[in-house]
TIVEXDO-27026 format. One line per 5 residues: their letters; for each residue x, y, z of N, C-alpha, C, O, CB. Coordinates in steps of 0.001 Angstrom, whole numbers, padded with zeros to 6 digits, always signed. Glycine has a CB too. Layout:
BEGIN
A	X/Y/Z/X/Y/Z/X/Y/Z/X/Y/Z/X/Y/Z  ...;
REM end
This chain:
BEGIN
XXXXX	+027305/+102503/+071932/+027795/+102573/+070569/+027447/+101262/+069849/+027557/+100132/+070326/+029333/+102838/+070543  +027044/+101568/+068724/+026735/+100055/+068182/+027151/+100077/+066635/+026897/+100868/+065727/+024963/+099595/+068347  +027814/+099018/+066691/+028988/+098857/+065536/+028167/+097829/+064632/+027692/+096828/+065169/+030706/+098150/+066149  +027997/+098055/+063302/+027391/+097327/+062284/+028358/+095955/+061789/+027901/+095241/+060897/+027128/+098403/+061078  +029338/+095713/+062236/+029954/+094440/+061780/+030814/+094114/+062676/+031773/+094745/+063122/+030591/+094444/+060516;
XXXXX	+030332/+092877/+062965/+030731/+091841/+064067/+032319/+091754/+063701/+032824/+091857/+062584/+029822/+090194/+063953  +032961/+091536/+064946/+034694/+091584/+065177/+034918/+090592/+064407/+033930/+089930/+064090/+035444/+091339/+066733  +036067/+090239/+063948/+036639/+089233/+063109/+036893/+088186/+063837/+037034/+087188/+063130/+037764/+089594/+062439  +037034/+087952/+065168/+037013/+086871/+066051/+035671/+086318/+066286/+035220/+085207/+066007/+037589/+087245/+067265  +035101/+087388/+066889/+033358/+086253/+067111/+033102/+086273/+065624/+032823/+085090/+065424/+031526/+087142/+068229;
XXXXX	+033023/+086885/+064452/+032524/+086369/+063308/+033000/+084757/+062836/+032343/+083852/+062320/+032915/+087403/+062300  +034492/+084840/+063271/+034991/+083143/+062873/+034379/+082033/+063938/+034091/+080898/+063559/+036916/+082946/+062998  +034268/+082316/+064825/+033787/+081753/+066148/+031810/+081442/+065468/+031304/+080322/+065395/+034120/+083315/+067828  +031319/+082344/+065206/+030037/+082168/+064761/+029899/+081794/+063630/+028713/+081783/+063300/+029364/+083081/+064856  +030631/+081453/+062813/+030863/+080632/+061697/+030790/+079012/+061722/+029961/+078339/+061110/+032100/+080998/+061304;
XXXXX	+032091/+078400/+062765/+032644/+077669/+062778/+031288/+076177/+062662/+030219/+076472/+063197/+033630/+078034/+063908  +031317/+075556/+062386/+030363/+074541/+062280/+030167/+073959/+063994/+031080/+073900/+064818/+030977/+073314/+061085  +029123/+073678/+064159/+028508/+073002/+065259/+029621/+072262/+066009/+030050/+072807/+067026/+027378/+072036/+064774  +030074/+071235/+065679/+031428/+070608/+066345/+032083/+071240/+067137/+032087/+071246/+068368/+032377/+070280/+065557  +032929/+072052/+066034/+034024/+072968/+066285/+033551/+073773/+067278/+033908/+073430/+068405/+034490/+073755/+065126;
XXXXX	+032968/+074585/+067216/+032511/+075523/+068086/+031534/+075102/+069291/+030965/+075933/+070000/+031907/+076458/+067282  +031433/+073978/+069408/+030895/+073331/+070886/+032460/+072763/+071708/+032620/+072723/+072928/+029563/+071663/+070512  +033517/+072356/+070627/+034619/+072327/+071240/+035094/+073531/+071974/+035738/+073585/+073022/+035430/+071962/+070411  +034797/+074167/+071468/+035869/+075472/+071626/+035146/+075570/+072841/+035551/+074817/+073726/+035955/+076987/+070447  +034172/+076305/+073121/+032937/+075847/+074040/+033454/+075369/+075350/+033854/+076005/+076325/+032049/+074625/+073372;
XXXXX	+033360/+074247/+075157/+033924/+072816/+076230/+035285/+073218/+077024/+035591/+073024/+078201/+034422/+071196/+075142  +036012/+073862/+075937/+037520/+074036/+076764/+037154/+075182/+077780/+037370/+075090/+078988/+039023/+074584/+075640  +036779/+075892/+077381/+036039/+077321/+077974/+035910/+076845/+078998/+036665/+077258/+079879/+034672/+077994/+077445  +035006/+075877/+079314/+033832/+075547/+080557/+034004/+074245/+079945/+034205/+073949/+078768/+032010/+076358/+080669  +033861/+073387/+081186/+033768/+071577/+081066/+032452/+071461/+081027/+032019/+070369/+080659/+034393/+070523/+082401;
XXXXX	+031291/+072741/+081457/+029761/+072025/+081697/+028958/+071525/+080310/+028913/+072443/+079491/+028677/+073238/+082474  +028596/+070831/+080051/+028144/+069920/+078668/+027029/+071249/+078215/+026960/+071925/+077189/+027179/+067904/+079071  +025986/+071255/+079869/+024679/+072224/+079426/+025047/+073570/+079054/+024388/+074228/+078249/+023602/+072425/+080609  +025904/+073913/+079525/+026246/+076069/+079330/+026725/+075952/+078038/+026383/+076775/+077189/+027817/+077153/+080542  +027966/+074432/+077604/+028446/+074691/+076311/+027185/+074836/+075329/+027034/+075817/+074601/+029439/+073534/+075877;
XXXXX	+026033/+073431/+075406/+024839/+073520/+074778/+024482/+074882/+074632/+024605/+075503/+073576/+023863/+072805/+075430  +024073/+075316/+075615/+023271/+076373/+075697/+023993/+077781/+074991/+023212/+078371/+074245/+022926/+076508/+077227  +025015/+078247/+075081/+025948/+079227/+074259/+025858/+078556/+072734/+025375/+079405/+071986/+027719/+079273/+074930  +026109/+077519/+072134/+026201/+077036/+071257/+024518/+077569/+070643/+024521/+078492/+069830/+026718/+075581/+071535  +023208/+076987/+071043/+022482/+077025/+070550/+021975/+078904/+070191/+021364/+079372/+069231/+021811/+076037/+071247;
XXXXX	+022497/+079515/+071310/+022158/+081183/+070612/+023232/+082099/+069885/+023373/+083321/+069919/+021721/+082215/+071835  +024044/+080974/+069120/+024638/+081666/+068149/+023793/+082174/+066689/+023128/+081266/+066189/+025734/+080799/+067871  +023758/+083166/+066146/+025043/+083971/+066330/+025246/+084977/+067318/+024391/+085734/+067777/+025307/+084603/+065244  +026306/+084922/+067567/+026323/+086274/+068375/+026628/+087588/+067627/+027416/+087392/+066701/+027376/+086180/+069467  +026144/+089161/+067789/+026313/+090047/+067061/+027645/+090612/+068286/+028672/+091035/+067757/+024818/+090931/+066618;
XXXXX	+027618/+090608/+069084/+028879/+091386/+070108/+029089/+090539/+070803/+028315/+089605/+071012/+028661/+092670/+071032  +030742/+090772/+071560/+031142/+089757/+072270/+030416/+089672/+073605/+030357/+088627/+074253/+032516/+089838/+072400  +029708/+091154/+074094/+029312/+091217/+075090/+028126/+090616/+074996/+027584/+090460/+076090/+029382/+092289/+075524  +027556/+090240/+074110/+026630/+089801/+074092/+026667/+088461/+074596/+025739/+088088/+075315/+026226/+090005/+073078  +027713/+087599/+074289/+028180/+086526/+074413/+028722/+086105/+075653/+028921/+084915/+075895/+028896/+086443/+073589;
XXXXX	+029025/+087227/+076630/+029989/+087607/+077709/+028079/+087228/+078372/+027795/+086048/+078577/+031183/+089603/+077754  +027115/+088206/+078595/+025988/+088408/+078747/+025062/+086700/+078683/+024550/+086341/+079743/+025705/+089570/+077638  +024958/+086059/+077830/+024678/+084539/+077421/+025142/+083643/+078663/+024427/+083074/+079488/+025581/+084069/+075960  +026827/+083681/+078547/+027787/+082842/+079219/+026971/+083602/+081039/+026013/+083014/+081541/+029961/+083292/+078590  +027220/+084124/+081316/+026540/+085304/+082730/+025604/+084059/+083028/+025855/+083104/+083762/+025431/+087300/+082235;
XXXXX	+024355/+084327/+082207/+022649/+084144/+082114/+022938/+082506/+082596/+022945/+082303/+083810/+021665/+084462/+080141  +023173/+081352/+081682/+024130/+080562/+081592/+024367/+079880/+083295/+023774/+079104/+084044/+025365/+081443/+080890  +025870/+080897/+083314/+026163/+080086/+084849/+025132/+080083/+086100/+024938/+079322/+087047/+027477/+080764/+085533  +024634/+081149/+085703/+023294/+081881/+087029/+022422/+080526/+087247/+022325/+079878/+088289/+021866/+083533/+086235  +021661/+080205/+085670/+020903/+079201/+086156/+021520/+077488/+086126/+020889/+076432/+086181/+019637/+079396/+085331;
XXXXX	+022971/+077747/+086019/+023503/+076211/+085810/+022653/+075050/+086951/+022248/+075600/+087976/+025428/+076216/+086195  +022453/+073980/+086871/+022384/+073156/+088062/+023393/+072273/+088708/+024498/+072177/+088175/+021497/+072439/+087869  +023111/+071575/+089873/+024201/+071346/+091305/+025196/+070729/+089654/+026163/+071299/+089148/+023548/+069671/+093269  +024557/+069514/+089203/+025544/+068965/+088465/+026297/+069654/+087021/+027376/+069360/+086506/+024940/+067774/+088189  +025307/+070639/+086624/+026418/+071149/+085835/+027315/+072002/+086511/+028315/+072200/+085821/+025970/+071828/+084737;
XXXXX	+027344/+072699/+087818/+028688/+073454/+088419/+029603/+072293/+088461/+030689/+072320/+087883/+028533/+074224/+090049  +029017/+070864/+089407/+029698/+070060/+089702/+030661/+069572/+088491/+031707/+068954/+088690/+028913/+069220/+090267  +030155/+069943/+087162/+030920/+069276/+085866/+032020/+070298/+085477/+033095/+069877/+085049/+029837/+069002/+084458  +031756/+071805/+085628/+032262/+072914/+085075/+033389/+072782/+086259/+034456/+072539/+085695/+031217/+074327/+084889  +033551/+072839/+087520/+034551/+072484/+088448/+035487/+071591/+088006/+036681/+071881/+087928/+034039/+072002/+089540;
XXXXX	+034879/+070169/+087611/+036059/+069173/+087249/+036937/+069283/+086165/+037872/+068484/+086112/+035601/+067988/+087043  +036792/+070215/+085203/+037634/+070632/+084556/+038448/+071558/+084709/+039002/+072040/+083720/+037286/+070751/+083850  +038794/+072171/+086399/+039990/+072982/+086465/+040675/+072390/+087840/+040234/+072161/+088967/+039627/+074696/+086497  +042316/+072212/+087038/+043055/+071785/+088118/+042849/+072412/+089426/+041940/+073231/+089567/+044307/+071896/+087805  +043789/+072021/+090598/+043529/+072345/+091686/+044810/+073695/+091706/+045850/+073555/+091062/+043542/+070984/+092739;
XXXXX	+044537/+074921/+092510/+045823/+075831/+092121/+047272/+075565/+092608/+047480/+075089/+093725/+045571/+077185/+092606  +047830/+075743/+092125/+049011/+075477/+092348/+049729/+074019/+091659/+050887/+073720/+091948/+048998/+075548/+093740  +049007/+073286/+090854/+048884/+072163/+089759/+048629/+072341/+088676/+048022/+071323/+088346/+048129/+071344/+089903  +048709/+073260/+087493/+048060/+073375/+086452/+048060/+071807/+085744/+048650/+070787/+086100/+048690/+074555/+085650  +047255/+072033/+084734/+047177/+070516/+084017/+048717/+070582/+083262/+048968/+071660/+082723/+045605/+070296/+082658;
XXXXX	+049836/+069447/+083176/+050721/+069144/+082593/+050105/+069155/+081045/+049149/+068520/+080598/+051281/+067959/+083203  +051150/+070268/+080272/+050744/+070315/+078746/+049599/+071413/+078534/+049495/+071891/+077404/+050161/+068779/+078221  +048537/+071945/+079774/+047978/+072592/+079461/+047889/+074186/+079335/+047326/+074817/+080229/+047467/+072124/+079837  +048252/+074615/+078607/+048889/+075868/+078448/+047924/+076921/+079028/+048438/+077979/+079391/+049253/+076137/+076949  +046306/+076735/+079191/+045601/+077616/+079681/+045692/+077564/+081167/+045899/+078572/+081843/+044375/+077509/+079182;
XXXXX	+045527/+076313/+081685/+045576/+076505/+083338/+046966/+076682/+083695/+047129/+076763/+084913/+044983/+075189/+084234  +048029/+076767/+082990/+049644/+077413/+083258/+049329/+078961/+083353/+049638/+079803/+084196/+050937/+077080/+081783  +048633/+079026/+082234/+048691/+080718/+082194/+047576/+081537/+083104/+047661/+082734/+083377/+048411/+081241/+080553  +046604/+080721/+083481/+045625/+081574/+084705/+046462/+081129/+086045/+046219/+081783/+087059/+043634/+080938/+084839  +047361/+080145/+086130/+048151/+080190/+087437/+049730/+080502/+087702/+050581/+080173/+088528/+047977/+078967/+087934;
XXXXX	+049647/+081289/+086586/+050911/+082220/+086560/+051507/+082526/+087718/+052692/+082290/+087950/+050675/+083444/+086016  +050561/+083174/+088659/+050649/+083611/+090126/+051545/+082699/+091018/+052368/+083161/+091809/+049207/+083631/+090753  +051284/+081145/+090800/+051999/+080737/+091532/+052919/+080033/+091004/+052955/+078923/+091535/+051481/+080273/+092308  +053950/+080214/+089919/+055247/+080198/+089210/+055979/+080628/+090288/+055535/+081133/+091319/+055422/+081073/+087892  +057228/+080383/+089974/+057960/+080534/+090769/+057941/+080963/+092123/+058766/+081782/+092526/+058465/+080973/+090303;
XXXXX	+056923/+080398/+092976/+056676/+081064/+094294/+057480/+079737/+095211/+057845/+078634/+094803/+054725/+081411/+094667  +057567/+080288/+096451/+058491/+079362/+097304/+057890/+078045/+097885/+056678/+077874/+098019/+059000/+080161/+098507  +058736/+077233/+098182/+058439/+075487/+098208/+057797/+075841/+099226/+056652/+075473/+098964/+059658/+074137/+098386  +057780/+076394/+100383/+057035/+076478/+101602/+055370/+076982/+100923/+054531/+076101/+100734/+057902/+077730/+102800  +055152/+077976/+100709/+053442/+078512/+099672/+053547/+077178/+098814/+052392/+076753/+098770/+053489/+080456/+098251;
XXXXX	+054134/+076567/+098316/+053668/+075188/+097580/+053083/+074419/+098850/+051881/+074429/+099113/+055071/+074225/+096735  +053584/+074069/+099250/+053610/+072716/+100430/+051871/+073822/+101116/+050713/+073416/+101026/+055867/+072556/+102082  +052240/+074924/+101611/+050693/+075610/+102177/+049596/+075205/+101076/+048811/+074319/+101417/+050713/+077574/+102291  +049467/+075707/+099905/+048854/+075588/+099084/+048097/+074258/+098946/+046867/+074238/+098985/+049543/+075927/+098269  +048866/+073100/+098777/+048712/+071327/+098844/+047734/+071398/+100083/+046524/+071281/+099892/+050435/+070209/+099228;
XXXXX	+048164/+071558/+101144/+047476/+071635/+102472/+046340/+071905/+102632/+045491/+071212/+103191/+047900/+072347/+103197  +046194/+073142/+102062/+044762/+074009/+102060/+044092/+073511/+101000/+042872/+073508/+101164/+044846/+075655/+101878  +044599/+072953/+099638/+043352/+072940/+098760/+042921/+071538/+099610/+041759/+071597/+100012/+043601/+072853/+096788  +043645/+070275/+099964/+043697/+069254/+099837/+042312/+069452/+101215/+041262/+068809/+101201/+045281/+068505/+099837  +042648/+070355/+102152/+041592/+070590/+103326/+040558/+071081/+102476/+039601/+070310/+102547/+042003/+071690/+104613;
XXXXX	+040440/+071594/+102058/+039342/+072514/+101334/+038028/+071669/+100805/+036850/+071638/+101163/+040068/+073276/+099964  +039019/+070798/+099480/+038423/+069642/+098667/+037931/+068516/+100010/+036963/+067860/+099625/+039790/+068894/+097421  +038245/+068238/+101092/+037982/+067705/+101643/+036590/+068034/+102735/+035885/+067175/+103264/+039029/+067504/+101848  +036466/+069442/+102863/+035491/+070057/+103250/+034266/+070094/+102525/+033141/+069778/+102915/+035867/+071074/+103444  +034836/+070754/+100821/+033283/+070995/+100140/+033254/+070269/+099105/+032416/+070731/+098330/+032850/+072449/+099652;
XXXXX	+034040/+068828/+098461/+034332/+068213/+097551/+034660/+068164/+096097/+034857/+067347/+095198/+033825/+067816/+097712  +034620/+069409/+096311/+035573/+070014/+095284/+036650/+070718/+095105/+037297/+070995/+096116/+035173/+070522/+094785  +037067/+071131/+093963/+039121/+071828/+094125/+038337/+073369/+094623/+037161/+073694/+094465/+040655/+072061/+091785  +039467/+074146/+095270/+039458/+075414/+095298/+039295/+075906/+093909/+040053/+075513/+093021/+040575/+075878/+095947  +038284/+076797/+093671/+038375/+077485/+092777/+038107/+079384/+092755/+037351/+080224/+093244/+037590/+076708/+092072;
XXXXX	+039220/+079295/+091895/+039601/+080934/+091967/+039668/+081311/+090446/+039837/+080628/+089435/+041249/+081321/+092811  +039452/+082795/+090680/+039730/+083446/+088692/+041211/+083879/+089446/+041434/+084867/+090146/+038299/+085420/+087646  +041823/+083147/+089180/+043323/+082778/+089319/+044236/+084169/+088623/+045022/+084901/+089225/+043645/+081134/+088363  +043792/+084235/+087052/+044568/+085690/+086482/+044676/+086325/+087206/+043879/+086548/+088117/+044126/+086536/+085572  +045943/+086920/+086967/+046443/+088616/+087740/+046696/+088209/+089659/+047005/+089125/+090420/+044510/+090244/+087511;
XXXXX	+046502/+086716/+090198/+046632/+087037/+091008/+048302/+086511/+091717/+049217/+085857/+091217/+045423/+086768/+091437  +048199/+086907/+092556/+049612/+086427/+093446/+049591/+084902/+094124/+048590/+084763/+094827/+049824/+087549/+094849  +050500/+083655/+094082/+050331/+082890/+095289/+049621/+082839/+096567/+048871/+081970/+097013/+051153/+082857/+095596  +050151/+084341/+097237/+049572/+084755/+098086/+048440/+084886/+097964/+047512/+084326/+098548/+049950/+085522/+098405  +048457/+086045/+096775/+046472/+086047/+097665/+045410/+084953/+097052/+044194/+085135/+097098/+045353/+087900/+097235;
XXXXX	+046035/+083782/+096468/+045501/+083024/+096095/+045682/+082031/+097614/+044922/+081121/+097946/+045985/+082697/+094674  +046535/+082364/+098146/+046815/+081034/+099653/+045545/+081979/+100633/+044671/+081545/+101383/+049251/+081043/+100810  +045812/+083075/+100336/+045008/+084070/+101246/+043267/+083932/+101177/+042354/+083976/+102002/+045459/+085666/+100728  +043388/+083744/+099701/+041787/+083431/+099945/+041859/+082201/+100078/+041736/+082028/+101291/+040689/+083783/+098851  +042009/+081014/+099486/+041633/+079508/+100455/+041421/+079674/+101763/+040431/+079068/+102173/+042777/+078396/+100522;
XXXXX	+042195/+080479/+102801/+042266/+080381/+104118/+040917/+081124/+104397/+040144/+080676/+105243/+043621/+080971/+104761  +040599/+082393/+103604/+039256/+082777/+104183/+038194/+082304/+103305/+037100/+082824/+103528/+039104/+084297/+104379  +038239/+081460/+102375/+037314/+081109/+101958/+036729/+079437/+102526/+035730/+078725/+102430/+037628/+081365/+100633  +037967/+079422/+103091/+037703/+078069/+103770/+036752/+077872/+105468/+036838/+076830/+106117/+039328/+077522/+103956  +036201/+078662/+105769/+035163/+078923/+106274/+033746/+079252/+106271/+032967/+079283/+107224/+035436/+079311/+106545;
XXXXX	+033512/+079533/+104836/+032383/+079570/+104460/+031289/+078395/+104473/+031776/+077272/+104345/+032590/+079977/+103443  +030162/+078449/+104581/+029004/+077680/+104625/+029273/+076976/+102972/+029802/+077346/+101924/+027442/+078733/+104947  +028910/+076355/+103232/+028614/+075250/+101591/+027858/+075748/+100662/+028152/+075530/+099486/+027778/+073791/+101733  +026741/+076512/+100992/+025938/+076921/+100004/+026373/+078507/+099756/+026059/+079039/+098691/+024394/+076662/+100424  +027098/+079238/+100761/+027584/+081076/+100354/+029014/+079967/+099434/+029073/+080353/+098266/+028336/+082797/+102465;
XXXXX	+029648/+079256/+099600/+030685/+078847/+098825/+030305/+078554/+097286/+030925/+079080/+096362/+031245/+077673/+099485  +029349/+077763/+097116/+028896/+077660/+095926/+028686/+078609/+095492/+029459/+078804/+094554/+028068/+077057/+095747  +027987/+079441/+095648/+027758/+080906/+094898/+028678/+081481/+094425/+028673/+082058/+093338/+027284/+081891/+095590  +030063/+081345/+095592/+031010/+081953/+095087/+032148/+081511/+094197/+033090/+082175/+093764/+031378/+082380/+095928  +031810/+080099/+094006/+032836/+079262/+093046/+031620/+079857/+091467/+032101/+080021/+090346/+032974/+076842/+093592;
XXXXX	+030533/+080017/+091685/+030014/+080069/+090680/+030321/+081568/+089964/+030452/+081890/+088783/+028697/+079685/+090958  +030376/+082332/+091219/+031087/+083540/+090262/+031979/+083626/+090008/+032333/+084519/+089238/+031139/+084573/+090447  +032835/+082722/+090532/+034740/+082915/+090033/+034585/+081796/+088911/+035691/+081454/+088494/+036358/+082340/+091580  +033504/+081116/+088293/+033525/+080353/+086776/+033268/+081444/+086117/+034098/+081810/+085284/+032419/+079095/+086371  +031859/+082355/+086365/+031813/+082990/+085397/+032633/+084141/+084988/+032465/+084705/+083907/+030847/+083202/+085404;
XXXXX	+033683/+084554/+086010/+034922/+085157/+085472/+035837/+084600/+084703/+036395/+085174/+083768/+035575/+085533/+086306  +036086/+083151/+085159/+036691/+082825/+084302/+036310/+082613/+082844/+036939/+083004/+081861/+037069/+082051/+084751  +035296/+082002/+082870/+034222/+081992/+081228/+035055/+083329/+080440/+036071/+083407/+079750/+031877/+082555/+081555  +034228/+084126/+080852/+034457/+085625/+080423/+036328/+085544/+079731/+036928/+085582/+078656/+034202/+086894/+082198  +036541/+085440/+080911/+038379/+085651/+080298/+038521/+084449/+078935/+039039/+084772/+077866/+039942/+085011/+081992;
XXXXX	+038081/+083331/+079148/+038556/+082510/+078184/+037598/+082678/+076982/+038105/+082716/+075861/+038675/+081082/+078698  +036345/+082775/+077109/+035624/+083304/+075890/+036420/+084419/+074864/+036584/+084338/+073646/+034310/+083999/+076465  +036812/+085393/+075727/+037552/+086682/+075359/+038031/+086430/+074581/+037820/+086897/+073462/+038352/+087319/+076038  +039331/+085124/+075015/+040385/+084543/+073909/+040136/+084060/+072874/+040832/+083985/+071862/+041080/+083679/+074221  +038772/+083582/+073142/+038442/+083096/+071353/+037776/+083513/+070346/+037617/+082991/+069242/+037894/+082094/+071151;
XXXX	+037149/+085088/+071036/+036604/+086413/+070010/+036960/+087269/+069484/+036726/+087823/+068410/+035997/+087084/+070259  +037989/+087489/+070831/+038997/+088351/+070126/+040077/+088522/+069665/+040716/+089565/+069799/+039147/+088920/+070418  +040486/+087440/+068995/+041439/+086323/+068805/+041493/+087258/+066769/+040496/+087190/+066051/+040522/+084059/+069243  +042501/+087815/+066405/+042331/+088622/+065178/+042838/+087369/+064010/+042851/+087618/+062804/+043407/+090236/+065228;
REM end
């Protein structure tokens, strides 16, 4: 189906002057190059299109832009103090018990210590648990099947937070 006028969210979003909208960008994703790179093929006519960009994007990121797009998300079970987005993708582990806290600390802290970076998960919708659940099996993986897979749990996340700022009425 193809709709002749762009949503009222990506239209403000594809508006917004260069700045602004490399900010917006940035919060999305910490990587300097993907923000560049989304920034420079605006406009966008659909969000999927944009969803599609952000994809293309993480696929060919390099070691140091994952390495940059990583350092901008707390470790789970820590959201950033004040930051209302990594509160709300780690919803899951709100109110979960001091014991899954104290596991959680353990495992990322092993984890980060294994592949030098935080655990990373597309955190939404999930439980403590199966957020403790995957550290434990993801914490066996080879270094390079791990990367791949932190790289697809960015570009889920991308996706979700892009969402918020297109389709934002």
């Amino acid at each position: 189906m193809t709709s002749t006028s762009t949503p009222p969210g990506l239209a403000r979003f594809n508006a917004l002057e260069e700045h602004a909208a490399f900010a917006a960008l940035h919060e999305a994703c910490a990587s300097t190059a993907w923000a560049e790179a989304l920034l420079a093929a605006r406009p966008y006519a659909t969000p999927d299109d944009l969803y599609a960009a952000s994809d293309a994007e993480m696929a060919e990121l390099s070691a140091e832009g994952l390495a940059e797009a990583m350092a901008g998300h707390p470790p789970i079970g820590r959201p950033k103090p004040g930051d209302p987005t990594s509160a709300r993708e780690q919803r899951g582990m709100a109110g979960v018990s001091e014991e899954l806290k104290a596991e959680m600390l353990e495992l990322n802290l092993a984890y980060q210590e294994k592949f030098g970076h935080v655990f990373l998960i597309c955190a939404t919708g999930r439980t403590g648990e199966q957020m403790r659940d995957a550290v434990k099996e993801r914490i066996g993986n080879a270094p390079e099947r791990e990367r791949e897979i932190v790289r697809t749990e960015l570009g889920k996340i991308n996706r979700i937070r892009l969402a918020r700022i297109v389709e934002e009425d």
